[in-house]
C-alpha positions in Angstrom: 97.3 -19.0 110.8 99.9 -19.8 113.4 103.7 -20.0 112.1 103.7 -23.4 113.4 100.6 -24.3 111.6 102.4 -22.4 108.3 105.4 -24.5 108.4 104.0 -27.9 109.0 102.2 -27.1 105.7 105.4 -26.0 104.0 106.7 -29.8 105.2 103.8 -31.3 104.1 103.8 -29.7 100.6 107.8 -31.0 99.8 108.0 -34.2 97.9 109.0 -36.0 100.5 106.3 -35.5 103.1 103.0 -35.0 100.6 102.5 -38.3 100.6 100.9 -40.4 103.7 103.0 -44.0 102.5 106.3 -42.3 102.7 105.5 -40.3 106.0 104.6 -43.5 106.9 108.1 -44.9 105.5 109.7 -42.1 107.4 108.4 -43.3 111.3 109.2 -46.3 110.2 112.5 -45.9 109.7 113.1 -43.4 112.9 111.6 -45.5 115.3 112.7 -48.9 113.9 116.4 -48.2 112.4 117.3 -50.1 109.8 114.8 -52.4 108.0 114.7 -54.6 105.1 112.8 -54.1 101.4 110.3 -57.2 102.7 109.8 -56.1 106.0 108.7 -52.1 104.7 106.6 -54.0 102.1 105.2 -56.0 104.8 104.5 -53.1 107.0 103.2 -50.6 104.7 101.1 -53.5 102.2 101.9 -51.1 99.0 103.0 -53.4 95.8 106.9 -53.6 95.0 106.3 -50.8 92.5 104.7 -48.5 94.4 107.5 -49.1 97.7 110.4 -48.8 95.4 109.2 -45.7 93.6 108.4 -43.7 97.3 111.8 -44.8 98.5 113.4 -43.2 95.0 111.9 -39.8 95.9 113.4 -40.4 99.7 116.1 -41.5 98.1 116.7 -38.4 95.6 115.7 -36.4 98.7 118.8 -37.5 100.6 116.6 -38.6 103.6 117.3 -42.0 102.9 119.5 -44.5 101.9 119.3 -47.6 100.1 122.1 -50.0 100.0 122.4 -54.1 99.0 123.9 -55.9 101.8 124.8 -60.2 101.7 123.6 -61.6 104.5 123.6 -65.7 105.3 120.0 -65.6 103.8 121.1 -64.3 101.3 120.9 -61.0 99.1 118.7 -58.0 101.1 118.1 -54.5 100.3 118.2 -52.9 103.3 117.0 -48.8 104.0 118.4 -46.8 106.3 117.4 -42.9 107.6 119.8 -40.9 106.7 121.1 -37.5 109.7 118.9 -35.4 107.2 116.0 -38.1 107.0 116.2 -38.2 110.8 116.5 -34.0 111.3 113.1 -33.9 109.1 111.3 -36.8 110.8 112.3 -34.9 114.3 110.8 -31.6 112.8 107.7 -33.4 111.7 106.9 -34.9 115.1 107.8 -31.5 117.1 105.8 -29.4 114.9 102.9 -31.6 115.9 103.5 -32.1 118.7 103.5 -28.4 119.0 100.3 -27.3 117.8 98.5 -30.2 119.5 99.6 -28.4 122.4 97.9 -24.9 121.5 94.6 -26.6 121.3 
């Protein structure tokens, strides 16, 4: 097994990256910046529950962070990659990246 191939595994085997919704989180937030509760619900169509759970283990992780802000429309929860978040979701792209070049 290539070393590449070895530690994409590794990074897919952390709590953070074992699951597809919060990879999916994860682009999300690297390509789009910051984005609110709603919109993540709306883009990822998981229930409430199951959003705010995979952003706790993000969260506990240190790869994101999850703060209340006022706004004129009132109350939002808004999520935000954190430099770690953003170090790991770089990783996770070049290591693909990577071995789709050795094919």
């Amino acid at each position: 097994m290539s070393e590449k191939l070895k530690e994409l595994m590794e990074l897919l085997s952390t709590p953070s990256f074992s699951s597809s919704a919060r990879v999916g989180i994860l682009l999300s937030l690297y390509y789009l910046g910051r984005v609110t509760f709603v919109d993540l619900l709306k883009a990822t169509d998981l229930p409430k529950s199951s959003l705010f759970a995979h952003l706790q283990v993000l969260e506990d992780e240190g790869l994101i962070l999850v703060k209340k802000s006022i706004t004129l429309q009132g109350p939002r929860t808004i999520v935000v990659l954190t430099d770690k978040g953003k170090t790991a979701v770089l990783r996770y792209i070049s290591l693909v990246r990577e071995l789709e070049e050795l094919k």
